[in-house]
FIDOSE-597191 format. One line per 10 residues: number of its first residue (from 1); their letters; for each residue x, y, z of N, C-alpha, C. Coordinates in pm, 1 decimal, m for minus. Each point is the difference from the previous one (the first is absolute). Example, Ala and Ser with C-alpha at 12.3 -4.5 7.8 and 13.67 -1.06 7.14 Angstrom:
1	AS	1319.0,m569.0,780.0,m89.0,119.0,0.0,90.0,120.0,0.0  m35.0,105.0,m72.0,82.0,119.0,6.0,m77.0,109.0,73.0
END
This chain:
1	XXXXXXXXXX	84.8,m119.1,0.0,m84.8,119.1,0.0,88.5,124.3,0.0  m23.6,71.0,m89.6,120.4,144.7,m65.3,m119.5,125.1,7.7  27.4,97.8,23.6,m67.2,134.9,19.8,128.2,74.3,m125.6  m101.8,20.9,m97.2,65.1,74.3,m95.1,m132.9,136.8,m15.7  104.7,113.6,m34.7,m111.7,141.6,m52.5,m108.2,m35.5,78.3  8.7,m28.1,161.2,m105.5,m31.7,79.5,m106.1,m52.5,m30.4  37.7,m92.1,m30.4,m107.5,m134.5,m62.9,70.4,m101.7,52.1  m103.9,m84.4,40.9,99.8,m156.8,49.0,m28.7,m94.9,m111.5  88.4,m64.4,m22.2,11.8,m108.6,m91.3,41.2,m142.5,25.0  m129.9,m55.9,3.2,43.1,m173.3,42.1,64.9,m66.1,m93.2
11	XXXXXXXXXX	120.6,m83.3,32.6,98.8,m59.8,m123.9,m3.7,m173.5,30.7  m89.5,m39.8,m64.5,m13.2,m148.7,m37.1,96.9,m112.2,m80.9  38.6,m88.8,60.2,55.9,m72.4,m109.6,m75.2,m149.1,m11.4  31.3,m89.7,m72.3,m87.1,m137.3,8.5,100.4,m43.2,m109.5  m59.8,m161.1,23.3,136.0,m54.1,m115.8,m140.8,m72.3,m93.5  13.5,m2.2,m104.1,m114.1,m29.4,m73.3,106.0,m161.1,m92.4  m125.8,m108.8,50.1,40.0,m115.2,m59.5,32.8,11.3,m160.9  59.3,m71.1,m50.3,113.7,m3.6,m153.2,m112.5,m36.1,m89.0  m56.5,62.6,m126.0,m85.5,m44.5,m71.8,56.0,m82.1,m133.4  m43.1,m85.1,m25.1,73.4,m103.3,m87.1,m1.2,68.1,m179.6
21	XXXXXXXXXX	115.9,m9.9,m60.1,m29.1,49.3,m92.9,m119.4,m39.3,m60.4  m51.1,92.6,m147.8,m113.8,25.4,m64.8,48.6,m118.0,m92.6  m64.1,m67.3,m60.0,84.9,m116.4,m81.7,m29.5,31.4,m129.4  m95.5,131.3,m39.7,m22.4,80.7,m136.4,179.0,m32.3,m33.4  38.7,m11.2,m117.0,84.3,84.8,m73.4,m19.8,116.2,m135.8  m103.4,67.8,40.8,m30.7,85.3,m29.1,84.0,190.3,m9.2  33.2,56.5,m52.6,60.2,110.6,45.4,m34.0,144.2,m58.5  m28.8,69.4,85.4,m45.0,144.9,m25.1,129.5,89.9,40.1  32.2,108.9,m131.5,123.1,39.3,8.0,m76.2,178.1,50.9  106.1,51.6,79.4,m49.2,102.5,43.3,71.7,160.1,m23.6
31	XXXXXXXXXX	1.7,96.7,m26.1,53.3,93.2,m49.0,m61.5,126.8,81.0  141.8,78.7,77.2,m54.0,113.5,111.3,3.0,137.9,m148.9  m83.2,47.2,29.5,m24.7,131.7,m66.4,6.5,122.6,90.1  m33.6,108.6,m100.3,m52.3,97.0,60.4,m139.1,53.7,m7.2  m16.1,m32.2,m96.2,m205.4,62.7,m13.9,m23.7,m113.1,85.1  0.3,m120.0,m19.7,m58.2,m128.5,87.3,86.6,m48.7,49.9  28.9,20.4,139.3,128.8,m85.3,100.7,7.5,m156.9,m25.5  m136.7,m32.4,m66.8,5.1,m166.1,15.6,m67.6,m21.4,m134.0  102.1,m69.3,m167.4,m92.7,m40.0,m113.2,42.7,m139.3,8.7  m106.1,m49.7,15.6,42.1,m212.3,m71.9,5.9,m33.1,m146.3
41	XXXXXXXXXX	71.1,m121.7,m48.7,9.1,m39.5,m75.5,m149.6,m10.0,m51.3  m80.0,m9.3,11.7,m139.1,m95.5,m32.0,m92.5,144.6,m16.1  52.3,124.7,m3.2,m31.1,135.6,m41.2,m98.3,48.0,181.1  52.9,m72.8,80.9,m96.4,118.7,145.9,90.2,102.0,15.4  m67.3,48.3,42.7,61.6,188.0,54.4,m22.4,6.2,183.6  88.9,23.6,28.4,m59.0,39.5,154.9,103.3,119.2,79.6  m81.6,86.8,73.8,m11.5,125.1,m1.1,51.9,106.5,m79.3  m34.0,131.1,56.7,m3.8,87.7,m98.9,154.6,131.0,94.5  99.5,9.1,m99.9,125.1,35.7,m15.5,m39.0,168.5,35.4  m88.3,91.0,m73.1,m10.7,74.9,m62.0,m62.4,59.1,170.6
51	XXXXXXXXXX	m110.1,m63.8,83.4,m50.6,20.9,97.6,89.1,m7.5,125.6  105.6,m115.6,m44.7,108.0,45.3,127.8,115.5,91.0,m49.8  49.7,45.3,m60.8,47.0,133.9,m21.3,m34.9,116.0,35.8  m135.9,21.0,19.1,m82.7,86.2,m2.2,7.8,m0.1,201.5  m68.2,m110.3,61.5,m4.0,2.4,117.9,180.0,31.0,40.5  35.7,m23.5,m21.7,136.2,45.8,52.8,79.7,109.2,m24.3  m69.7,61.1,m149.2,m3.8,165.2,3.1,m47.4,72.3,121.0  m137.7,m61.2,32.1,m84.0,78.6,141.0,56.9,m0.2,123.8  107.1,m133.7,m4.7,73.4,m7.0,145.6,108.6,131.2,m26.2  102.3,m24.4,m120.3,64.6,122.2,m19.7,m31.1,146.9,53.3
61	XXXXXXXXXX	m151.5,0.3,m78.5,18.2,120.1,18.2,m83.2,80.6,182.8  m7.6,m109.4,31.7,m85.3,56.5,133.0,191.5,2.6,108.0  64.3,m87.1,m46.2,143.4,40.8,79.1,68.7,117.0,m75.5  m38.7,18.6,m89.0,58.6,160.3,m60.4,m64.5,91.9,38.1  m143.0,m14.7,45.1,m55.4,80.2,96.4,m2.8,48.7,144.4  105.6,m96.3,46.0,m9.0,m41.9,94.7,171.2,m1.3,61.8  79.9,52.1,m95.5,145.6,4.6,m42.6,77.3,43.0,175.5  m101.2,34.0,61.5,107.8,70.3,139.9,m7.1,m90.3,105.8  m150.6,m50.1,6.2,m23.2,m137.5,101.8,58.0,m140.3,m28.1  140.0,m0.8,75.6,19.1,m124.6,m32.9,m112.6,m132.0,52.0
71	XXXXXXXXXX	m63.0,57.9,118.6,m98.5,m134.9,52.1,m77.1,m43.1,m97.1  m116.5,122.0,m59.9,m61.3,m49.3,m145.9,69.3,m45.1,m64.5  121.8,51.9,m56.2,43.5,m70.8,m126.2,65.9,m158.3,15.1  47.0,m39.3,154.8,39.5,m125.4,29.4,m148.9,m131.5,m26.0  m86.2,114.7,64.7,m190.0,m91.1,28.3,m50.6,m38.0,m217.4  96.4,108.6,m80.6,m72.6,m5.6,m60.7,43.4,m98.1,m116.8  151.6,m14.0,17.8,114.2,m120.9,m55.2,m40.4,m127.5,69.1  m53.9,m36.6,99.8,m11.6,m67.4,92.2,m170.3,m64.5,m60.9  m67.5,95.2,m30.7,m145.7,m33.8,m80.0,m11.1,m51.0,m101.5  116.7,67.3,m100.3,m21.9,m35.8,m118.9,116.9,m152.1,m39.0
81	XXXXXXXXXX	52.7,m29.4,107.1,86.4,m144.7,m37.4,m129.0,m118.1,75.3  m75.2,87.6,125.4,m99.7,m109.3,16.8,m95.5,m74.5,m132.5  m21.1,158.9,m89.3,m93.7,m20.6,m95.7,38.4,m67.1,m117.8  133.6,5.0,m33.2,64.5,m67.9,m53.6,33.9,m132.9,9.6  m20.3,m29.3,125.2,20.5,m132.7,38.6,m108.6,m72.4,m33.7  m106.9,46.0,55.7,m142.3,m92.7,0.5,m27.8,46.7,m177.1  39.6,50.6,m105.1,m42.8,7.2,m109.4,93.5,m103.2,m98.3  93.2,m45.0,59.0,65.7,m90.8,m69.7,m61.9,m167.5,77.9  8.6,3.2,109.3,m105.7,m154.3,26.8,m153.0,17.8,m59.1  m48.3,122.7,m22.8,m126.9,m1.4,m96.2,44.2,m9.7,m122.2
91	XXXXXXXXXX	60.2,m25.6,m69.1,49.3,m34.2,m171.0,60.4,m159.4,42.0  96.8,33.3,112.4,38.8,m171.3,m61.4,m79.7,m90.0,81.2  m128.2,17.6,77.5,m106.3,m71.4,27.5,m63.3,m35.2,m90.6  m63.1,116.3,m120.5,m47.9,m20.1,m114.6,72.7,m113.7,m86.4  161.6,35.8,m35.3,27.8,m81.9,m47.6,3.1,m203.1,m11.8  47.0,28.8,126.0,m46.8,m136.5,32.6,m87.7,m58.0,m5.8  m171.0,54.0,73.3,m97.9,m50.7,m44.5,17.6,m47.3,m159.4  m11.4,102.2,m88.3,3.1,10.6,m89.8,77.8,m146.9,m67.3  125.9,m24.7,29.6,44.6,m84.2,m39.3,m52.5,m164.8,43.0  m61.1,15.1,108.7,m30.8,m146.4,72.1,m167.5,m14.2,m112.6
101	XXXXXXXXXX	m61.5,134.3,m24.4,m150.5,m47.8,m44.0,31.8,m41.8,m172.4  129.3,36.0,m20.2,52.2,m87.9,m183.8,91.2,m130.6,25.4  m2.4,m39.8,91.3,105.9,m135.7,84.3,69.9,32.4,m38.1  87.6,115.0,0.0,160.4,18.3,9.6,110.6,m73.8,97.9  21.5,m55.9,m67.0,156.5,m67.9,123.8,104.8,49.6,m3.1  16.0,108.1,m95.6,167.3,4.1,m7.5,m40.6,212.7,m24.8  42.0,66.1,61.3,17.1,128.4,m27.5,150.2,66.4,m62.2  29.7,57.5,m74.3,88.5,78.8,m43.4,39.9,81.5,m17.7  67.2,124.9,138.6,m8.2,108.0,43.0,177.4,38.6,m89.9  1.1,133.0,24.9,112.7,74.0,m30.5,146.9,m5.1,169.1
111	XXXXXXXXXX	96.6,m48.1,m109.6,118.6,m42.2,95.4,12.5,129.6,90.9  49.3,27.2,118.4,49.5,102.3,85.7,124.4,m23.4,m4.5  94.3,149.1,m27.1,149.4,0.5,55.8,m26.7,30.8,136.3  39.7,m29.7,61.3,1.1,66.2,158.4,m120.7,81.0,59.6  6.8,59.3,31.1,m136.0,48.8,14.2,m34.0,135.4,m89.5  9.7,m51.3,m137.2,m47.4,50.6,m69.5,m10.3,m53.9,m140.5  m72.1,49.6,m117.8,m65.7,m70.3,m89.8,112.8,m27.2,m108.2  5.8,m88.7,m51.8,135.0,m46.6,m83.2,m42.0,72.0,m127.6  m104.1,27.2,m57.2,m60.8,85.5,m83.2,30.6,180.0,15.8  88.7,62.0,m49.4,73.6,138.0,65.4,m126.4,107.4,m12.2
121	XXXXXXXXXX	m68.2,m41.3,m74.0,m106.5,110.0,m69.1,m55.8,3.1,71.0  m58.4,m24.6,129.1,m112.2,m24.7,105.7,31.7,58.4,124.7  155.2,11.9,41.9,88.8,3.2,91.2,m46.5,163.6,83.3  6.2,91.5,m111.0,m55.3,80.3,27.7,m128.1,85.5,29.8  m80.5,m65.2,m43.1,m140.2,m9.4,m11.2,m33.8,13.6,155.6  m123.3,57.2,17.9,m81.9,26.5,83.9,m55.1,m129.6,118.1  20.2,m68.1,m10.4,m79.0,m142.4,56.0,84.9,m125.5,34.2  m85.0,m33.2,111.0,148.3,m126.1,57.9,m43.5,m82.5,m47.7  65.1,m42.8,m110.3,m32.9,m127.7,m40.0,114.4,m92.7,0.5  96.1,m45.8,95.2,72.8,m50.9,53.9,m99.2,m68.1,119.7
131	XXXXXXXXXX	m73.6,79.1,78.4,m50.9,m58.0,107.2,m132.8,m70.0,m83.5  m47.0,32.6,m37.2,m138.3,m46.8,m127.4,61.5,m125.2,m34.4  64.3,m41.2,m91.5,73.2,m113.0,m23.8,40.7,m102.0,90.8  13.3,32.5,167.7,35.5,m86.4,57.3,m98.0,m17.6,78.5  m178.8,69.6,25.3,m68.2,m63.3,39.5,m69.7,m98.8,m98.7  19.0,46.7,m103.2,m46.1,m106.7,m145.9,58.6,m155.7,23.5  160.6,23.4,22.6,28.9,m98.3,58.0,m46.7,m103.4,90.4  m24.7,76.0,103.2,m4.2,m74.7,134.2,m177.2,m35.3,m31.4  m77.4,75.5,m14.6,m91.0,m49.8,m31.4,m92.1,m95.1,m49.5  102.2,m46.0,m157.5,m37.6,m60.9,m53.4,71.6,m132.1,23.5
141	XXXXXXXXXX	112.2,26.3,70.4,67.3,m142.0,85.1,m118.7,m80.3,109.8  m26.5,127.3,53.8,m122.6,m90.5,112.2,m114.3,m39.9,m49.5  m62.1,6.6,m127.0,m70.5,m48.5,m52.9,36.9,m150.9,m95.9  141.0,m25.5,11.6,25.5,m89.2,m70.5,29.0,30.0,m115.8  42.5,106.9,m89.1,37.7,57.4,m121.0,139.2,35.4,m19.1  83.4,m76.2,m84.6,174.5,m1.5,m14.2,m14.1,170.3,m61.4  123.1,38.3,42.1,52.5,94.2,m22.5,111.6,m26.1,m97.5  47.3,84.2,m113.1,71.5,m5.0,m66.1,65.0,197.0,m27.6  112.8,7.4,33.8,58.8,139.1,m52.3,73.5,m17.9,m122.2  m27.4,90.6,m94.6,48.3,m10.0,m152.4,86.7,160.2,34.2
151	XXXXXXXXXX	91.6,m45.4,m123.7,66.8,150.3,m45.6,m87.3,125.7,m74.4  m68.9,57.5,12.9,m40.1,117.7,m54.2,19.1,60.7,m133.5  80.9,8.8,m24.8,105.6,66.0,m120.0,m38.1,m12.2,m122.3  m30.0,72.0,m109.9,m80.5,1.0,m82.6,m111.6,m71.3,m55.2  m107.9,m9.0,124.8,m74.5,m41.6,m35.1,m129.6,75.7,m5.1  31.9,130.7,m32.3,m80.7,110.4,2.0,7.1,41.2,m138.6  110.5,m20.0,m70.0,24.4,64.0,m161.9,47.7,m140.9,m24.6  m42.9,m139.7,48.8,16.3,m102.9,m135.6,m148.0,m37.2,2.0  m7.1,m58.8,m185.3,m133.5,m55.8,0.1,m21.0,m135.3,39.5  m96.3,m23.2,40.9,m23.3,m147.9,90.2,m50.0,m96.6,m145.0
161	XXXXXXXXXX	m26.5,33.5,m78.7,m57.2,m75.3,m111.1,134.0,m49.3,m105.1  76.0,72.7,m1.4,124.6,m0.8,m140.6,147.7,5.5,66.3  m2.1,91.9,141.8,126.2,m3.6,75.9,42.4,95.6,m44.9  m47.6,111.7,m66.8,76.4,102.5,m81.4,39.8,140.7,175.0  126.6,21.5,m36.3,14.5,92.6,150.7,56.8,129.2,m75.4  m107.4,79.3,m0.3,19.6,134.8,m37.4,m62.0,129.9,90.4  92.0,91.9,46.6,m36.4,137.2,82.4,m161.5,33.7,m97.0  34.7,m7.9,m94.3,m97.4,63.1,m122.1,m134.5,m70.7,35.1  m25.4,m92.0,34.2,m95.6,m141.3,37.6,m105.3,71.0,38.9  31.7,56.8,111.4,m46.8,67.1,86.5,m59.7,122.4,m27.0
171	XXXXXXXXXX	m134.8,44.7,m51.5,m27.7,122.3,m84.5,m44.0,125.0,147.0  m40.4,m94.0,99.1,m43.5,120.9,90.0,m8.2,m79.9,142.0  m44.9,60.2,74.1,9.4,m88.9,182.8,m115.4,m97.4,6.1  m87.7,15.5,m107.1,m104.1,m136.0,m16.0,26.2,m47.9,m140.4  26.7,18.6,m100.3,m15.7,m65.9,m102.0,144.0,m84.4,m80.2  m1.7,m113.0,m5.7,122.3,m68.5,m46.3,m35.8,m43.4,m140.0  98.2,51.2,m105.7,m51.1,m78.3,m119.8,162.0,m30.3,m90.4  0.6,m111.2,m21.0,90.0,m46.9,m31.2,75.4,51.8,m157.3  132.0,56.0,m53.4,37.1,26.9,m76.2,13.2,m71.8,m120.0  8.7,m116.2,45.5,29.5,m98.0,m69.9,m140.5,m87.3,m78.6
181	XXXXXXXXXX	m52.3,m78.5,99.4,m103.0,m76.4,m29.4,m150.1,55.4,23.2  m41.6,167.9,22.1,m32.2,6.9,4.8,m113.5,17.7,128.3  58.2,m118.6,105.2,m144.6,m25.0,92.2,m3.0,146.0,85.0  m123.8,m8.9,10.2,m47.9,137.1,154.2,m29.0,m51.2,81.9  m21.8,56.5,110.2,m31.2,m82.1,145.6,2.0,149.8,76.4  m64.9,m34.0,111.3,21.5,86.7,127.1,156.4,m24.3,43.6  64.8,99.3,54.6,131.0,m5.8,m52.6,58.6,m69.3,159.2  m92.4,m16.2,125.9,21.1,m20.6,113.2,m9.0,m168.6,m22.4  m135.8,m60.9,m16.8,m45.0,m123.1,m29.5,135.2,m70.4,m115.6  9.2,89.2,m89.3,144.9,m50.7,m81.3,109.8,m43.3,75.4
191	XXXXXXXXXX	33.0,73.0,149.6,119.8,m18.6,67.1,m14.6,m109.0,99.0  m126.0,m49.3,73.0,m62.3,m76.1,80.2,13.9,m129.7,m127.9  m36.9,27.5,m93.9,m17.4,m156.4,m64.3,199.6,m39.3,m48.7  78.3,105.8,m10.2,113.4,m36.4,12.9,50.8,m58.1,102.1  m60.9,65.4,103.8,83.6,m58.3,164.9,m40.2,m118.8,23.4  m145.3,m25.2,m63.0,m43.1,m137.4,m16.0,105.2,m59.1,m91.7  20.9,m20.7,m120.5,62.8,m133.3,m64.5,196.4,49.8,21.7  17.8,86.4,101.7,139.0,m4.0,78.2,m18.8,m159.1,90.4  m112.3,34.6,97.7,m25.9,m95.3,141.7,4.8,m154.7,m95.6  m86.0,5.2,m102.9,m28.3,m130.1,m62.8,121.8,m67.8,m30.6
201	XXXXXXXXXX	95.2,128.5,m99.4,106.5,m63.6,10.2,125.7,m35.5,76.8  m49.7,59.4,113.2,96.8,m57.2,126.6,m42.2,m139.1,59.9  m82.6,5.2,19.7,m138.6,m122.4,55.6,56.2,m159.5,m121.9  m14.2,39.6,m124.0,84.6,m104.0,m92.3,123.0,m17.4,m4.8  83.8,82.9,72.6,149.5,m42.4,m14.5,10.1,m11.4,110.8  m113.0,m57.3,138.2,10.5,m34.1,92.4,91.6,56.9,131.8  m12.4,159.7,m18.0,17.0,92.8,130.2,m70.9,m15.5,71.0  48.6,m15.9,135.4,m92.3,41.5,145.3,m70.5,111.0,3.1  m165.6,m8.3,48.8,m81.5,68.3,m21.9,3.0,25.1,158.4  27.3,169.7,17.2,43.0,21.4,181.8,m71.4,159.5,m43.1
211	XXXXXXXXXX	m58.4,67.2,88.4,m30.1,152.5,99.6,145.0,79.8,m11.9  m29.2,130.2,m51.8,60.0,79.4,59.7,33.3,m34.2,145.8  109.2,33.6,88.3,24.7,17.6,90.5,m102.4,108.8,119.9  29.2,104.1,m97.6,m21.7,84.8,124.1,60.2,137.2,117.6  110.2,m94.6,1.1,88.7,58.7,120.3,m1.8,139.4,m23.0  m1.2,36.5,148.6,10.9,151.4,20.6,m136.0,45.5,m8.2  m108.2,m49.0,m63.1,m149.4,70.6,27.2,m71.1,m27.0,152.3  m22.6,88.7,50.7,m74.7,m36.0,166.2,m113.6,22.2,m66.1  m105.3,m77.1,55.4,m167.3,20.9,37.7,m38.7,139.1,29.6  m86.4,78.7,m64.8,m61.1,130.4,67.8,123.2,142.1,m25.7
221	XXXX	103.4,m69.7,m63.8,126.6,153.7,m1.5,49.2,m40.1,m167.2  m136.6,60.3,m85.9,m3.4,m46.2,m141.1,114.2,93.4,m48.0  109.0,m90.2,m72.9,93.6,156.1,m93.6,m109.1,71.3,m124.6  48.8,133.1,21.4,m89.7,59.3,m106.5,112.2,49.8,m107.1
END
């Protein structure tokens, strides 16, 4: 029992029995964005990018208002990593469901360097999706769903249909259409169905299918 910003906070732990893997070999490849923090291979979308930018403008700017009180501005960093926190177990809650109601057994998330996204383009971006990724993890472990981390790396400007890897690919932050062969696609779902036949082809040349780690993320002290 902890008294934080004079609030008490009860801190629970429990050990939750081992759920046996999903015996689907099934796999949904997954791709972090920015309009949608969460696109699947199989074309779902889950939440909206554009709305948390926005809420975290409002935290900004009420501590720029607020620029002399350090107490507000500690209460108000302190609010917005809470909100942050519980908005990433609301996406990768979604996700999971999501994956158990298509019998997914095998998920295929984006590799982490350290605690941060092996993908550089994201690094800077607005949103922890380092911590997002590793409740995806853990999540979908306790449900019985393998985890698999793939390399990232052009699978945003290659086409998933022909393999063609061109900057050019890429006509705008939603639309992917291939130089070569032609195909279009939503240009997010294009990168999710890559990260998919990465996992597949790790899964056939018989790599261990293991979770991000983790390390260094605490419960409730989300990096933003």
């Amino acid at each position: 029992l902890v008294k934080q910003d004079g609030v008490w906070i009860l801190c629970l732990s429990c050990r939750m029995k081992p759920i046996p893997a999903i015996s689907s070999t099934k796999v949904l490849g997954v791709d972090i964005g920015k309009v949608h923090p969460i696109v699947c291979s199989d074309g779902k979308f889950i939440g909206n990018g554009r709305k948390n930018v926005h809420k975290k403008m409002e935290f900004a700017k009420y501590r720029k208002s607020h620029q002399k009180n350090n107490k507000l501005k500690k209460s108000s960093y302190d609010k917005q990593s809470r909100w942050t926190n519980n908005e990433n177990h609301l996406l990768s809650r979604e996700l999971v469901d999501h994956a158990i109601s298509q019998g997914v057994g095998v998920l295929s998330i984006e590799k982490l360097k350290g605690q941060e996204l092996a993908n550089k383009k994201y690094r800077g971006f607005v949103w922890a999706f380092c911590d997002l990724l590793t409740k995806i993890a853990y999540k979908a472990e306790l449900a019985g769903i393998q985890v698999i981390s793939v390399d990232p790396h052009f699978t945003s400007s290659t086409c998933r249909v022909c393999g063609n890897q061109e900057k050019s690919n890429r006509l705008s932050q939603g639309v992917f259409a291939c130089i070569k062969c032609g195909h279009t696609e939503n240009a997010d779902v294009n990168a999710a169905k890559n990260i998919l036949n990465k996992a597949i082809g790790h899964i056939g040349n018989g790599v261990n299918v293991n979770p991000p780690t983790g390390k260094g993320i605490k419960p409730g002290k989300t990096q933003l």
